[in-house]
C-alpha positions in Angstrom: 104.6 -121.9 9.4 105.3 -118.3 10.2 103.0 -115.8 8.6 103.3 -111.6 9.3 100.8 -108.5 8.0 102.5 -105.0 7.8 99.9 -102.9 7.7 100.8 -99.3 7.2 97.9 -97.5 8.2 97.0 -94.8 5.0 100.1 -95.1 3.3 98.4 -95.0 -0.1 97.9 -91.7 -1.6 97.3 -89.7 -4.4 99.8 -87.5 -6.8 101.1 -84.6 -4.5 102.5 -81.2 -6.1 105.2 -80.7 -3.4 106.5 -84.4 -4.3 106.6 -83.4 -8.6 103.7 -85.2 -9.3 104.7 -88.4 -7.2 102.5 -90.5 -4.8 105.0 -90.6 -1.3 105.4 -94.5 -2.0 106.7 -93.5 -5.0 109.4 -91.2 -3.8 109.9 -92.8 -1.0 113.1 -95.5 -0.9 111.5 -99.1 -0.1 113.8 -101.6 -1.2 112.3 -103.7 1.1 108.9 -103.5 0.3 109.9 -103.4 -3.5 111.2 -106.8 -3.0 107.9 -108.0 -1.9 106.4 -106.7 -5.0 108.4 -108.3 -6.9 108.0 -111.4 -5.9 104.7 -112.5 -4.7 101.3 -112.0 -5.6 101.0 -108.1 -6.5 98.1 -106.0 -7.2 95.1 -103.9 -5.5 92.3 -104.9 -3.3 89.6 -103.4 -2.0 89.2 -103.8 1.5 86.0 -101.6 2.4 83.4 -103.2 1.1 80.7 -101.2 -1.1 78.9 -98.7 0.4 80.2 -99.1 4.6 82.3 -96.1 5.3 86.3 -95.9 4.7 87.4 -96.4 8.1 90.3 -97.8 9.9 87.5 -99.9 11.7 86.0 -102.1 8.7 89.3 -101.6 6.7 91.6 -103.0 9.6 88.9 -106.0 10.1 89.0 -106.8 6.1 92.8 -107.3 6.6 92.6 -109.5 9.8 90.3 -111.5 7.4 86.7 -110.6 8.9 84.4 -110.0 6.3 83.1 -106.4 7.6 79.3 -106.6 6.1 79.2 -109.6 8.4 81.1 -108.4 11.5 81.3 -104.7 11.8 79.1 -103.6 14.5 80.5 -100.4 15.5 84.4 -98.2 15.8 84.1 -97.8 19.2 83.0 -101.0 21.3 86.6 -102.2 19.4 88.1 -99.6 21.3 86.9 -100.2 24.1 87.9 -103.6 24.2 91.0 -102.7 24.6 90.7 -100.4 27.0 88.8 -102.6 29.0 85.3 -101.2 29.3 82.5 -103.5 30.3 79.6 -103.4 27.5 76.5 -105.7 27.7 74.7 -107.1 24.5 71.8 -103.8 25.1 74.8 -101.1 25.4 76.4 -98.5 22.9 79.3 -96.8 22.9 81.4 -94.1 21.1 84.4 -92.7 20.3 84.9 -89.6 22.0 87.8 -87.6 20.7 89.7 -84.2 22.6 89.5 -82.0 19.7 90.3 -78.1 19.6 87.6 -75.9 17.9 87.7 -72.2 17.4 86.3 -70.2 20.0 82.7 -68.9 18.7 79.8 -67.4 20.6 78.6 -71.0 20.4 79.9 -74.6 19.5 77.6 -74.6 16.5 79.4 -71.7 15.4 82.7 -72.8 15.2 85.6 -74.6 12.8 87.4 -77.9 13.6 90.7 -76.8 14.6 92.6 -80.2 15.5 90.9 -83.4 15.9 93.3 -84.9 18.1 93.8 -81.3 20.2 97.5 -81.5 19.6 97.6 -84.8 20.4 97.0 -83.9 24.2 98.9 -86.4 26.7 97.1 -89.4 28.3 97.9 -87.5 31.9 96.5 -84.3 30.5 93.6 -86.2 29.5 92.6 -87.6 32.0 92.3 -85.4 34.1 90.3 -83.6 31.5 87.6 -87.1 32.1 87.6 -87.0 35.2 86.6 -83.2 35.4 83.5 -83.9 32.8 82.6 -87.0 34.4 81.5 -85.0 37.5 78.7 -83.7 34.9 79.1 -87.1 32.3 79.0 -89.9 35.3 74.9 -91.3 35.4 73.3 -94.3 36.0 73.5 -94.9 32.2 76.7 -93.0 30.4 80.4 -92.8 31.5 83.5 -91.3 29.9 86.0 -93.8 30.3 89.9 -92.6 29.5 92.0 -93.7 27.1 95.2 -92.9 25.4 96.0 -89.2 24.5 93.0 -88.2 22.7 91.1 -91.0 22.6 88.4 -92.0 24.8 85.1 -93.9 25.1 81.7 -92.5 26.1 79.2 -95.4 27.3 75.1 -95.3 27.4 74.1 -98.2 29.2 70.6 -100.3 28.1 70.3 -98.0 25.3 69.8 -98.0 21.4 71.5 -97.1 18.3 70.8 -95.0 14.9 73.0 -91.6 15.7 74.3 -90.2 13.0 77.3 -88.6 13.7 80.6 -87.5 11.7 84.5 -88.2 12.6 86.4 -85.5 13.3 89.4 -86.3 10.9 86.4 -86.0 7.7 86.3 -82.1 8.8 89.3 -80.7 9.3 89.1 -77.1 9.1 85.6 -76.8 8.6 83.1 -75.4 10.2 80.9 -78.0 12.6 77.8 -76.6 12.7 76.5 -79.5 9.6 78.4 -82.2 11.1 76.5 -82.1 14.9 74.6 -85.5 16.2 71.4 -86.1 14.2 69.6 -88.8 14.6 69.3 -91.6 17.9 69.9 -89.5 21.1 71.4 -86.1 19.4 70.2 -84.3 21.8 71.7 -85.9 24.6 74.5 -86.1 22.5 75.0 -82.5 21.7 74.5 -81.2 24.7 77.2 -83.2 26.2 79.7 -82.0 23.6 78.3 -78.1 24.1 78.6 -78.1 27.3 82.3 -79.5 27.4 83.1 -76.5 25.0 81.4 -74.5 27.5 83.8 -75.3 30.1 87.1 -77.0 29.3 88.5 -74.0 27.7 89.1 -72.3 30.6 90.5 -75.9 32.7 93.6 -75.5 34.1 95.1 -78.2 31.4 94.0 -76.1 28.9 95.3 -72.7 30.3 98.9 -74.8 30.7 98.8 -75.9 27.2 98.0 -72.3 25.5 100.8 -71.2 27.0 103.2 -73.7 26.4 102.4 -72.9 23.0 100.3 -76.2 22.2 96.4 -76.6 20.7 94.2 -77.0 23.8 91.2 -78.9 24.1 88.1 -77.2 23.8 85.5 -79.8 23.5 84.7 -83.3 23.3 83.3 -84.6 19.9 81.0 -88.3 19.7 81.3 -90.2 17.1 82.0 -94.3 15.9 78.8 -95.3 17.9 78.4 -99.1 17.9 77.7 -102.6 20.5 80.2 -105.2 21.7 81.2 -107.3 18.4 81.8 -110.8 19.0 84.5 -112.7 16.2 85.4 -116.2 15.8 88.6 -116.3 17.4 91.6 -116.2 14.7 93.1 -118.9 15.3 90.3 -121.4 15.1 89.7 -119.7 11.5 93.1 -119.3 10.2 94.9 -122.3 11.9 97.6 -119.8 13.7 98.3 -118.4 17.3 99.7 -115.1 17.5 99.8 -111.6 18.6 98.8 -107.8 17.4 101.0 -104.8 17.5 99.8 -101.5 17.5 99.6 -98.3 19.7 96.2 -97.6 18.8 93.2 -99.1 21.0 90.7 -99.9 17.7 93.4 -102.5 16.0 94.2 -103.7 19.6 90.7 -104.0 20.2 90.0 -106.0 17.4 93.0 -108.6 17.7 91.7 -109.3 21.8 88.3 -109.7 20.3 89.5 -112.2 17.8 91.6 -114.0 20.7 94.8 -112.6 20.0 97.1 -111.6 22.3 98.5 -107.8 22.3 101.6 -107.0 22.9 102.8 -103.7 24.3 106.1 -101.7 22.9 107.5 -98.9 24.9 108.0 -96.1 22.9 105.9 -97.1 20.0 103.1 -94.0 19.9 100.4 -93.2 16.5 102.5 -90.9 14.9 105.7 -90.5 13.2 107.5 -89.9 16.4 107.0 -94.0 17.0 110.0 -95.7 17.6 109.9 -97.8 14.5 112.7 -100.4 15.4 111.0 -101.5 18.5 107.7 -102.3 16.5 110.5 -104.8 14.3 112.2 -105.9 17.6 109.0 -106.9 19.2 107.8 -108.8 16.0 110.8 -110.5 15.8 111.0 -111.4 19.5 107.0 -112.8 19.2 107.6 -114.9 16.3 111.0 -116.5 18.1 109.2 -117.3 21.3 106.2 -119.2 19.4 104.1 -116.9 18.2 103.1 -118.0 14.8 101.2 -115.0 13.3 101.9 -111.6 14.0 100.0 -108.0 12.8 102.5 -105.1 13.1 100.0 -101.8 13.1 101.8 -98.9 11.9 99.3 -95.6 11.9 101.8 -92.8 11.2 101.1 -92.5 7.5 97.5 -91.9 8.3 98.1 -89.2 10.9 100.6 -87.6 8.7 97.6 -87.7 5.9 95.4 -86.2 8.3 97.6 -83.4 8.9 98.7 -83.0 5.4 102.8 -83.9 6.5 103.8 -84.6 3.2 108.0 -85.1 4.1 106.8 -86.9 7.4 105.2 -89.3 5.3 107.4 -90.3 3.0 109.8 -90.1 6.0 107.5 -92.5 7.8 107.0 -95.2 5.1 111.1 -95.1 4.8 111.0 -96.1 8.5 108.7 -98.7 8.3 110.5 -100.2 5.1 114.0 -99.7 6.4 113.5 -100.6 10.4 110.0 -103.1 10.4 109.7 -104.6 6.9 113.6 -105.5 6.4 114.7 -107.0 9.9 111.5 -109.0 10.2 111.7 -110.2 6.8 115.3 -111.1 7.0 114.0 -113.2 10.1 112.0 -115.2 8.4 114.2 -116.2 5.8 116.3 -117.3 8.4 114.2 -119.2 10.7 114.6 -122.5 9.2 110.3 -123.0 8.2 108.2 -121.9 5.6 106.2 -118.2 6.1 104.4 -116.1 4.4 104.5 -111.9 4.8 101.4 -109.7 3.4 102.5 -105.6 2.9 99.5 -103.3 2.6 97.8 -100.4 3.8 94.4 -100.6 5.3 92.9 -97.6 2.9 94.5 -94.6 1.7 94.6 -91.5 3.4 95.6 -88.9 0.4 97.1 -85.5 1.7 95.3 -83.6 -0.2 91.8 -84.5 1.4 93.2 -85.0 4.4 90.7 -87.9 5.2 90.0 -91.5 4.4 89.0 -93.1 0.6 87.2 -96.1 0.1 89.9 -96.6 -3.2 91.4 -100.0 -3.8 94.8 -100.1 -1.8 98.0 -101.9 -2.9 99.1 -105.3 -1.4 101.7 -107.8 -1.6 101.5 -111.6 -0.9 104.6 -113.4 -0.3 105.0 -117.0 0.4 108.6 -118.9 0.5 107.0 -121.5 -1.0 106.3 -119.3 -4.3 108.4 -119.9 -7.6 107.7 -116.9 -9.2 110.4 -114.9 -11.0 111.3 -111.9 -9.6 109.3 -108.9 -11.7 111.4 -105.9 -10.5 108.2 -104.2 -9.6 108.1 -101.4 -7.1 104.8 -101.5 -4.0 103.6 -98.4 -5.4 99.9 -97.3 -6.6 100.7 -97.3 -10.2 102.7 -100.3 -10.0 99.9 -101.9 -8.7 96.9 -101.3 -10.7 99.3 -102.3 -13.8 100.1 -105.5 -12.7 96.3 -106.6 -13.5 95.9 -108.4 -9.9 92.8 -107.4 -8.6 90.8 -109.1 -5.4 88.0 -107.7 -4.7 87.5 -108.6 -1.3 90.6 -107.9 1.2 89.5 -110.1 4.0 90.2 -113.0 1.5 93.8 -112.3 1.6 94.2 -113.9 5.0 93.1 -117.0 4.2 96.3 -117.1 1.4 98.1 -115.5 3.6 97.9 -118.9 6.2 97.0 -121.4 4.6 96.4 -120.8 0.7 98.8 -120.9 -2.8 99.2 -117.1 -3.9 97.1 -117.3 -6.8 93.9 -115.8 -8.2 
């Protein structure tokens, strides 16, 4: 038994002018995905559960089949599972993005620019963590480096109950609402005011304003949370297997369920990825054992966040064309039974430019199904019309491995 998730991180949306009225799933060409439609179990689920925020955090651990209200403790300690930051059972951590914000007489003052700070480079970045740590660096908080903007801030022996926003909610807004409240806002805030203080005028940033690219003028906290601890995946769904994704929080969350992770050159979070090596390296897991496999596409969502409307129907073409159709025309030719499961995690609708908490799309596919073909297409619409309707996503992976597609 062979069993494969294509999650395709915010691909569902909302009607979009530029696209006549169309979702991009619905102009987009996915003969591929179409096909799964039409032949398995099709409908919409909900995969944040009422009244937890519509993250990629408790939306990505619904999929993997971890009821969130049970198991969510927190975005970042995923994160920095994968990045390999020692927490004990009394720390917290938090994401810690690069973001650009306008320049102000003060931080309070100013408007979210970029979240991601032009999706600065890892080097850049670093280099950016190690000049704060010189201020950052106590006997109880770090900044720990990550990938591009990314990055994890740990308080050692500490508690949590910050409130604090993400900076993908407030694009183009000004922050002075959105500031730490709560658990340790002070501490909090001045750490972020006094790297807006100061980085602007770091070499890095100098270099990037005059290459033309968005530098980054502050740090921004948010995702706080402790070390989660899951039953490992394979003791709960019967499979071994392996995560793909070039984004720490869904790598964090397959190590924490025992999974292993496995790293594509080239593959990035944004529709620059190289798409076919995400396929390849599927492929290439599930010939050399690997039973389960959870390909992790995020450049729908980025191209939601930056309101990329051709980019994403460009990137859900990709994924159809160069993930879903070589790695489903492996498994119909590896000689077992499988099963393949097409969704996104939780839309990410251009025109908000943020997450929704709205029931997604998703198709369940097993070879051992004997349903007629409907001729359905994965979109929205489609989806909602079919009348299929589970209300909790993290059931799906129990279908998925071991279950008949039925409701």
């Amino acid at each position: 038994m062979k069993a494969v998730v294509f999650l395709c991180d915010g691909m569902a949306d909302r009607p979009v002018q530029e696209l006549g009225g169309m979702t991009p799933l619905e102009k987009a060409h996915t003969p591929n995905m179409d096909a799964l439609a039409g032949a398995g179990l099709f409908g919409l689920t909900r995969t944040v559960p009422e009244g937890m925020p519509p993250g990629s955090d408790t939306a990505n651990l619904s999929v993997f089949g971890y009821d969130p209200r049970k198991w969510y403790t927190g975005r970042s300690p995923l994160e920095a599972v994968s990045m390999g930051v020692q927490l004990g059972e009394e720390d917290v951590s938090y994401r810690c993005n690069f973001v650009t914000l306008s320049k102000a007489p003060s931080m309070e003052e100013s408007v979210m620019e970029d979240y991601s700070a032009g999706e600065i480079s890892t080097q850049e970045a670093s280099e950016l963590v190690d000049f704060l740590n010189q201020r950052f660096h106590t006997a109880r908080t770090h900044l720990f480096a990550g990938i591009s903007y990314r990055h994890c801030f740990a308080h050692y022996n500490a508690e949590t109950g910050a409130i604090l926003t993400p900076p993908h909610d407030i694009s183009g807004r000004p922050v002075r609402e959105y500031l730490p409240k709560g658990q340790y806002a002070g501490m909090l805030r001045a750490a972020m005011e006094y790297s807006y203080e100061v980085l602007r005028d770091h070499p890095v940033n100098v270099r990037r304003v005059q290459e033309g690219k968005a530098p980054a003028t502050a740090v921004w906290l948010w995702g706080e949370g402790r070390k989660p601890s899951l039953p490992p995946f394979e003791q709960q769904y019967g499979l071994r297997g392996a995560v793909i994704s070039a984004v720490d929080l869904v790598q964090g969350i397959g190590l924490c369920a025992g999974l292993r992770v496995i790293s594509v050159p080239g593959a990035t979070g944004n529709y620059h990825t190289d798409f076919a090596a995400k396929g390849r390296a599927a492929i290439e897991a599930l010939r050399s054992g690997d039973e389960f496999v959870y390909i992790h596409v995020e450049a729908p969502d980025e191209c939601g966040h930056r309101r990329e409307v051709e980019e994403k129907v460009y990137s859900i073409e990709q994924i159809d064309e160069k993930i879903v159709g070589p790695v489903m025309e492996y498994l119909r030719s590896c000689g077992e039974e499988y099963a393949a499961l097409l969704m996104p995690d939780h839309p990410t609708p251009l025109d908000l430019r943020t997450h929704t908490a709205d029931p997604v799309p998703f198709a369940l596919y097993r070879s051992s199904d004997k349903r007629r073909p409907t001729g359905r297409r994965f979109t929205e619409k489609e989806a909602a019309e079919s009348g299929d309707y589970v209300a909790q996503a993290h059931t799906l992976m129990e279908r998925l491995c071991k279950g008949e597609n039925r409701q």
